[in-house]
KELUMLO-173969 format. One line per 10 residues: their letters; for each residue z negated, y negated, x negated of C-alpha. Coordinates in steps of 0.5 Angstrom, whole numbers, m for minus. Layout:
N
a> Z,Y,X; ...
// end
This chain:
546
xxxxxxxxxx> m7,m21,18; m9,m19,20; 3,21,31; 11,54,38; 5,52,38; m1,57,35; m8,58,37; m14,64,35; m19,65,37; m26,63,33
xxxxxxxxxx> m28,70,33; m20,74,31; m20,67,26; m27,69,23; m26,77,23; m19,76,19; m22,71,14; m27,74,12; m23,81,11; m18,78,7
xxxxxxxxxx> m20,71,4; m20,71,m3; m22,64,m6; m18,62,m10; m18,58,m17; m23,57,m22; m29,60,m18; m25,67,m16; m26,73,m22; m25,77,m16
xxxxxxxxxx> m17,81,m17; m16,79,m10; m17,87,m9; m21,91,m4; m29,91,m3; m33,91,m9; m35,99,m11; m42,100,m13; m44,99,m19; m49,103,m24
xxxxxxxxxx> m56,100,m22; m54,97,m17; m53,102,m12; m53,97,m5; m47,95,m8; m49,88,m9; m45,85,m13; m41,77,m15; m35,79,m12; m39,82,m6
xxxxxxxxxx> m44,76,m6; m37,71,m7; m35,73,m1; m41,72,3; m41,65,6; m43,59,1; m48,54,4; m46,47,4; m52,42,4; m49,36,7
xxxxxxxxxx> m51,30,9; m47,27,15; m46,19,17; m45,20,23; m45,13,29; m51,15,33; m50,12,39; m45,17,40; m47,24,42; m46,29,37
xxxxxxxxxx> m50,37,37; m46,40,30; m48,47,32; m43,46,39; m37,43,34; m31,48,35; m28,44,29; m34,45,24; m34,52,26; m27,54,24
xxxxxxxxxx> m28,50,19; m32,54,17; m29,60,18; m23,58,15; m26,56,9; m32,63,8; m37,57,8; m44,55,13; m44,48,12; m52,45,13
xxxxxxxxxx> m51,38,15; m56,33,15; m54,28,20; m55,20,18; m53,14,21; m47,11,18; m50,5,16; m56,8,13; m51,13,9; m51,9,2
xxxxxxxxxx> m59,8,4; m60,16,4; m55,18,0; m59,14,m6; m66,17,m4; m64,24,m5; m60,22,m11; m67,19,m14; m71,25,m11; m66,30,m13
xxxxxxxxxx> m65,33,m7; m58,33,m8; m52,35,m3; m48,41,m5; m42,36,m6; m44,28,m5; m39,23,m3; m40,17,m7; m37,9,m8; m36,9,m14
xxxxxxxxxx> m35,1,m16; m43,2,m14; m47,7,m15; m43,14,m19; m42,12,m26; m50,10,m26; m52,18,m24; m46,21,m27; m49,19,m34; m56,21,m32
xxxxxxxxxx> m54,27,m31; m54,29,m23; m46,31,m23; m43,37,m26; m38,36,m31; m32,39,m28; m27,36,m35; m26,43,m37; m25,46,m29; m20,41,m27
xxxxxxxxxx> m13,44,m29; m6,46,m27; m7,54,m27; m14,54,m23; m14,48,m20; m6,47,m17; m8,43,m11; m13,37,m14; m8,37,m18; m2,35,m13
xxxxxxxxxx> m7,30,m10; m10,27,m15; m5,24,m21; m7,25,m29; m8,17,m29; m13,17,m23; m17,22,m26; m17,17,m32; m19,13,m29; m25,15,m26
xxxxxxxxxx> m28,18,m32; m34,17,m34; m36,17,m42; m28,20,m42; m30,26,m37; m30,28,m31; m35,28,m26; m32,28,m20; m26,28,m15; m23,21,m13
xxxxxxxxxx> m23,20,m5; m19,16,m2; m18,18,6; m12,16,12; m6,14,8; m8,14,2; m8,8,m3; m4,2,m3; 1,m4,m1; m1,m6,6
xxxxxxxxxx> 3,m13,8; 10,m13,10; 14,m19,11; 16,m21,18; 22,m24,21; 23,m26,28; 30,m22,29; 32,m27,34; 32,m33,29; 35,m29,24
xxxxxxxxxx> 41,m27,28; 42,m33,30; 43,m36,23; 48,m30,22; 45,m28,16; 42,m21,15; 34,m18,12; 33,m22,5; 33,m18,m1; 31,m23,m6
xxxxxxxxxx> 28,m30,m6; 33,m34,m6; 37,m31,0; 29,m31,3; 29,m39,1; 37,m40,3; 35,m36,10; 29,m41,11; 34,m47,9; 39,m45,15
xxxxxxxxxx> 33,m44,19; 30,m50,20; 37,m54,19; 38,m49,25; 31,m50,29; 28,m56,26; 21,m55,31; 20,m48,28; 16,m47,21; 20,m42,16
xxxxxxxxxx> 14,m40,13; 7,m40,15; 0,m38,12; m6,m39,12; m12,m39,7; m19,m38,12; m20,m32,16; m25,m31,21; m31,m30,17; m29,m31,10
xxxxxxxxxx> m26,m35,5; m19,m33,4; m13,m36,m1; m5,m36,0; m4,m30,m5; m2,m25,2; 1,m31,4; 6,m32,m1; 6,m26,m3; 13,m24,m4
xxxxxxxxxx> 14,m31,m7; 9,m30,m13; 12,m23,m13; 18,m25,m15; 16,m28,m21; 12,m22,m23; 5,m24,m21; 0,m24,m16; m6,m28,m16; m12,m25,m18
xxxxxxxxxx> m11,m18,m22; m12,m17,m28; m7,m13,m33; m7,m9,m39; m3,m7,m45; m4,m2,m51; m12,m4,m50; m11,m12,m49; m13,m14,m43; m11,m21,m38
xxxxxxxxxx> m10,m24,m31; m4,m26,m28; m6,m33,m26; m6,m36,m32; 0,m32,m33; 6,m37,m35; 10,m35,m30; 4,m36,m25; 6,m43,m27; 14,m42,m25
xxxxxxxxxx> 12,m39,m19; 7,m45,m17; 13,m50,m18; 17,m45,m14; 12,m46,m8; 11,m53,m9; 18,m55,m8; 19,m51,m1; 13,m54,2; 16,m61,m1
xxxxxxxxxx> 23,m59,3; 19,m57,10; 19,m50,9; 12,m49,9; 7,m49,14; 4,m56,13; m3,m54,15; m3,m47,11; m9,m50,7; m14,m50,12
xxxxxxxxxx> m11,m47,19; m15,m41,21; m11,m34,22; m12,m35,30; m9,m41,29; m4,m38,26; m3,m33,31; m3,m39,37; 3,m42,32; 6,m34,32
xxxxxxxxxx> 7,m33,39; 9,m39,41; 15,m39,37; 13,m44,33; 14,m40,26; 20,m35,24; 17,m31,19; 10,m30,15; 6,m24,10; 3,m19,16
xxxxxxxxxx> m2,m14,15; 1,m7,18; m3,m7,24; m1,m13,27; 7,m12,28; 6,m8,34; 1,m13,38; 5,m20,35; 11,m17,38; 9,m16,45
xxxxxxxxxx> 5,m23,45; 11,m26,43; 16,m22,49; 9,m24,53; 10,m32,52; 18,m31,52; 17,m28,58; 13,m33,61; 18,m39,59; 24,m35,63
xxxxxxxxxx> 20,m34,69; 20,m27,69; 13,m24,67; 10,m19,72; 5,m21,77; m1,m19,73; 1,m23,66; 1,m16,63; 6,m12,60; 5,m5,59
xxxxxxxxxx> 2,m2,53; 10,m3,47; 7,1,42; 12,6,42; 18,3,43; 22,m1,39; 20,m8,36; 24,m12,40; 23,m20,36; 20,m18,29
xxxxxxxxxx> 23,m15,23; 19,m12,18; 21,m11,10; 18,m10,4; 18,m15,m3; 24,m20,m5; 27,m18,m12; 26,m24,m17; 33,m26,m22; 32,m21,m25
xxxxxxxxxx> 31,m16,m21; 24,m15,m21; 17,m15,m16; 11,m13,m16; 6,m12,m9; m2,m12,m11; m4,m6,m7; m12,m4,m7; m16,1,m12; m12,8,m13
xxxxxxxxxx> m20,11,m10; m26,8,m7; m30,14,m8; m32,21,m11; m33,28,m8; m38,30,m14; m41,37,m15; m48,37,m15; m51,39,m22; m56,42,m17
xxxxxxxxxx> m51,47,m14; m52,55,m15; m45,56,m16; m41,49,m18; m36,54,m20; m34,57,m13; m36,50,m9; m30,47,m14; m26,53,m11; m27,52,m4
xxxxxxxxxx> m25,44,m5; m19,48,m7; m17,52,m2; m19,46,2; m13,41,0; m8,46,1; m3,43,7; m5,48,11; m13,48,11; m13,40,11
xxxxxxxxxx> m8,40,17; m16,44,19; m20,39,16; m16,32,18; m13,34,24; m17,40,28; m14,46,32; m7,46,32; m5,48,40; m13,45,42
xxxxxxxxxx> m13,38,37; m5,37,36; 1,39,36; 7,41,32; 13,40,37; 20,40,32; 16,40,26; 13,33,28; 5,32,30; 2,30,37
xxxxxxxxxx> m4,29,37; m9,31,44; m12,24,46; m15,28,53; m18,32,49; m24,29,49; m28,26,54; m30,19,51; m37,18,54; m40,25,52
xxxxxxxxxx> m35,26,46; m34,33,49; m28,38,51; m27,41,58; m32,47,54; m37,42,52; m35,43,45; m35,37,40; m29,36,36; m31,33,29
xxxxxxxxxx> m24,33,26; m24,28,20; m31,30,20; m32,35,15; m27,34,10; m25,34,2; m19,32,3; m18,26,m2; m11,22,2; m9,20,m5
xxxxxxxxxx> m2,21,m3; m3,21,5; m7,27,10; 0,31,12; 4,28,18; m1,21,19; 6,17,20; 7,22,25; 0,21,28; 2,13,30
xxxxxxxxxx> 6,11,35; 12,9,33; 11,0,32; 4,3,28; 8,8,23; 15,4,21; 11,m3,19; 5,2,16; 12,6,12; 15,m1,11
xxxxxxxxxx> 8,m3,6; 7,3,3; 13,5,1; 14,m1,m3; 16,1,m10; 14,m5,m13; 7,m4,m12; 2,m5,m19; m5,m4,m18; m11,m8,m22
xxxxxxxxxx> m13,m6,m29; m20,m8,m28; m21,m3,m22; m27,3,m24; m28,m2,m31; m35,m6,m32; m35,m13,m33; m43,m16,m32; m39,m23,m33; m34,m21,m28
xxxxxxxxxx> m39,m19,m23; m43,m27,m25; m37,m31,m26; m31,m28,m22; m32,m33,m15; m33,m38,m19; m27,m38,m23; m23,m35,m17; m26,m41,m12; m24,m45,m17
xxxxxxxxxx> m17,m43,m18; m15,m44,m10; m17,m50,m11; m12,m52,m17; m6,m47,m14; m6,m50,m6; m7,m58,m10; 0,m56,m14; 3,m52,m8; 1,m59,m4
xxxxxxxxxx> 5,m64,m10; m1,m65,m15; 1,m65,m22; 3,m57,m26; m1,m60,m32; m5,m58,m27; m4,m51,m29; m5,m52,m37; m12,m55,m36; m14,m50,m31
xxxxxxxxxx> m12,m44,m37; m16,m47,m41; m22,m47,m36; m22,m41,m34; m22,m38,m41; m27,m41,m44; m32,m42,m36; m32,m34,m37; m25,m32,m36; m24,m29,m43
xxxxxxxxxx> m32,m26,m44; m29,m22,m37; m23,m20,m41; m26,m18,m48; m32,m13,m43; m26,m10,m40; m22,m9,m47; m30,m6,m49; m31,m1,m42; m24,1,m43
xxxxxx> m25,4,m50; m31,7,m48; m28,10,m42; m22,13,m46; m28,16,m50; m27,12,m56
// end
C-alpha cells in the first residue's frame, strides 16, 4: 500500500583539483607527488602520470524525461562533478523511456558507453558472457578499491558474478535495498485498550482480540488482494502474520546448494491455519479477498480498521486523511476542507512498527533483490583501470554528497550536521536556477545506495523518514535466494504456480479444508515447482564457478 555552510566557485574548485587531485585506487601508479619530470625521449614530458591527470572523457548515455528542458553543457552540478572528480563527461541524451532501447542498439553495435548502467535480471549476464564487459575480478579489493568495497557486501558481489566473476558494480539507488512495509496501528484505538505497541504475534492477536470486543464496528486487521492495475495476494498484507512463523509467500530459499520455496514449507501450513482462525473470529477483513487497496483506503479513513501492513509512503497522507475525516465528525474542519500541508509534524492517529516475533522468537520481512542493475566498464574503454578508480573516488561520502545531492550552500545544507535540501532553487517550469543554470543532481552519479546515499533520511520530511526508517531498519529481513539465478522454467511456469497458490492460501484462510495445503505441494512440485527448484541448484553451481 500503498531531508557553516560551504560554497566554491566553479573556476577556485577546478584550479585546486586539478593541482592536487591524485586519483586514487587501482588506476593510480602516480606516488602522489609533483608534476611528472620529462622523461628520455620524451622531451614534451607527456607521460602516464601526466596524461593520468588529464581530464578523462566519459561517454555517457543519459536517460533523460524530454518534456522537460535540459542544456548538459549549462548543468552547474555536472560541471563540478566534473571538476571534482578530473572528468569530462560526453553525455548522449535518450528519452527515459527508450533507455533500455538505446542502450541495447549500441551494445549490438558495440558502441558502448565508457560505463553502462545496466538491468541486470535482463540484459547483463548475456553481454557479459559475450565479452562486452571488463573483468574487474582481480581489480576490486580492500587495499585499491576501499569504498566499492564499503558499499558493496562480498556476498552481493557473489551474486552478481557471472561465470564466478566479476563484471560489473551493483546499483541500486536512494535508500538502498530492502524491507519497505510497516505495520500501522491506529494510536487512538490502542491507548484506549490500554495496551502498548505489540512485539509478538500473540500480543498482536490479543491486542486485536480487545479491539473488536472494544469497538465491535471496527475491522482489527484489513487487507487486500487486488491493486490498481494488478493482480496482488495477502502476503503484504499478512505479513507479520507469515513472518512470524518463519515464511513469507513466494520466496525461494537456499541451503548448502538445495534450493526450495516457502510456500510448501511445513510451516507455511501452520501460519495458514493461524490465519484461518483469526478471519474465523472476525479479526479479518471479511472482504479482503476482493476488496480493491482504494476501497481499502476508504475503510482506513473512515475509522473503520484499527491497523494494516502499509508501504513506507502511505503513513504520512493516512494520517492526515483520517484527522481530515475526525475533523469533519467533530464539526471543526476548516472552511475550504483542507488541512495544511502535515508532513513534517508528528503522526497524530497512527503507530508505525516493524515484524512480530513468533514463539520462538524469530521473524522474517521479504525485502526486494540486494540490486536491480550494474555499473559495468565497457571493454572498449582506453584506460578500464583509471575509469575503475574514478568510480572510486566517487563513492567517497564526500564526492557522492556531490554526485546524489549537488553543491552544498546552492543545492543544500548541512545545518547541525543534518541535511536541507533547497527546494526554491529550481524553477519548476524552466527546470533553472536564478542564473540559468540546470541543476542535475542525481543525474550523474555511480553511487550504488546499497546502504543508502549519505543523509537520505534527512532529506524526507519528518512523517517520510520515520516510517521509511521503521521498514528498512527492520532486522528480520531475508531476501529471495533465486535473485540473479536463472530458471527457463521460473520464467514459464511461475505465474502459474504462483496464481494457483493464491487461490488455495486465500480458500484456506476463508475456512476450506488445510488438506488443502498437502495437494497444493504436491501440485506445485510436480507442475514445475521442482524443474525451477533443480535449475536454480544447477545456475547456482555455475555462478559459484563450479
Amino acid at each position: 500500500m500503498s531531508k557553516t555552510v560551504k560554497h566554491w566557485g566553479y573556476g577556485v574548485l577546478a584550479a585546486f583539483l586539478l593541482g592536487t587531485l591524485t586519483l586514487s585506487g587501482c588506476g593510480s601508479n602516480n606516488d602522489g607527488g609533483g608534476s611528472a619530470s620529462p622523461e628520455p625521449g620524451n622531451p614534451s614530458g607527456t607521460s602516464e602520470a601526466t596524461a593520468e591527470h588529464s581530464p578523462y572523457e566519459l561517454k555517457w548515455l543519459k536517460a533523460q524525461d524530454i518534456s522537460l528542458p535540459y542544456d548538459p553543457s549549462k548543468d552547474a552540478v555536472k560541471q563540478a562533478i566534473e571538476a571534482k572528480l578530473n572528468i569530462k563527461i560526453i553525455p548522449e541524451m535518450v528519452d527515459v523511456q527508450q533507455y533500455k532501447t538505446k542502450l541495447n542498439l549500441k551494445m549490438a553495435s558495440s558502441d558502448i558507453p565508457d560505463v553502462t548502467k545496466i538491468d541486470f535480471a535482463d540484459d547483463f549476464q548475456k553481454y557479459a558472457q559475450q565479452g562486452a564487459f571488463v573483468d574487474l575480478t582481480d581489480l576490486i579489493n580492500e587495499k585499491d578499491t576501499p569504498n566499492i568495497m564499503k558499499e558493496v557486501p562480498p556476498d552481493v558481489f557473489e551474486q552478481a558474478k557471472v561465470n564466478g566473476r566479476i563484471y560489473g558494480i551493483p546499483y541500486q539507488g536512494g535508500p538502498g535495498a530492502g524491507y519497505r512495509w510497516d505495520l500501522v496501528l491506529r494510536k487512538d484505538y490502542m491507548e484506549q485498550a490500554g495496551v502498548p505497541v505489540p512485539k509478538t504475534l500473540d500480543e498482536y492477536y490479543n491486542l486485536l482480540k480487545k479491539v473488536k470486543e472494544q469497538h465491535p464496528e471496527v475491522i482489527p486487521l484489513g487487507g487486500y488482494t487486488s491493486q490498481i492495475g494488478q493482480v496482488k495476494f495477502a502476503n503484504n498484507s499478512f505479513d507479520n502474520v507469515f513472518g512470524a512463523f518463519g515464511v513469507t509467500p513466494g520466496f525461494f530459499t537456499e541451503k548448502d546448494g538445495k534450493f526450495s520455496n516457502y510456500d510448501i514449507d511445513p510451516r507455511m501450513r501452520d501460519a495458514l491455519l493461524f490465519l484461518q482462525k483469526m478471519y474465523k473470529e472476525g479479526l479479518i477483513d471479511k472482504e479482503f479477498s476482493t476488496i480493491k487497496e482504494e476501497q481499502l483506503r476508504a475503510k482506513i479513513f473512515s475509522g473503520k480498521v484499527f491497523s494494516w501492513m502499509g508501504w513506507w509512503s502511505t503513513a504520512s497522507d493516512y494520517d492526515t486523511q483520517i484527522e481530515t475525516n475526525e475533523l469533519i465528525k467533530s464539526g471543526k474542519l476548516a472552511k475550504d476542507g483542507s488541512l495544511p500541508n502535515q508532513a513534517e509534524e508528528p503522526f497524530k492517529y497512527l503507530t508505525l512498527t516493524g515484524s512480530l516475533l513468533g514463539t520462538d522468537g524469530t521473524a522474517v520481512a521479504p525485502m526486494g533483490a540486494p540490486f536491480s542493475q550494474m555499473n559495468a566498464i565497457s571493454a572498449k574503454t582506453k584506460d578500464p583501470k583509471r575509469v575503475l578508480s574514478i568510480i572510486e573516488d566517487s563513492l567517497s561520502e564526500e564526492n557522492q554528497m556531490l554526485t546524489v545531492w549537488g553543491i552544498e550552500g546552492e543545492d543544500y545544507s548541512l545545518v547541525d550536521g543534518k541535511l536541507k535540501t533547497n527546494t526554491t532553487l529550481v524553477d519548476p517550469k524552466t527546470q533553472q536556477d536564478p542564473d540559468g543554470n540546470f541543476r542535475g543532481t542525481q543525474s550523474y552519479l555511480f553511487a550504488p545506495g546499497l546502504k543508502g546515499w549519505p543523509h537520505y533520511l534527512e532529506s524526507l520530511p519528518l512523517r517520510f523518514s520515520e516510517a521509511l526508517g521503521v521498514a528498512i531498519n527492520n532486522e528480520h529481513q531475508i531476501t529471495d535466494a533465486s535473485n540473479y539465478l536463472e530458471s527457463p522454467t521460473k520464467i514459464a511456469k511461475l505465474t502459474e504456480l504462483d496464481t494457483m497458490r493464491d487461490s488455495v492460501f486465500t480458500q484456506i484462510i476463508m475456512g476450506a479444508d488445510i488438506k488443502k495445503f498437502d495437494e497444493f505441494v504436491e501440485k506445485w512440485k510436480s507442475q514445475g515447482g521442482n524443474q525451477i527448484l533443480s535449475e536454480l541448484e544447477a545456475s547456482y553451481q555455475k555462478k559459484a564457478g563450479k
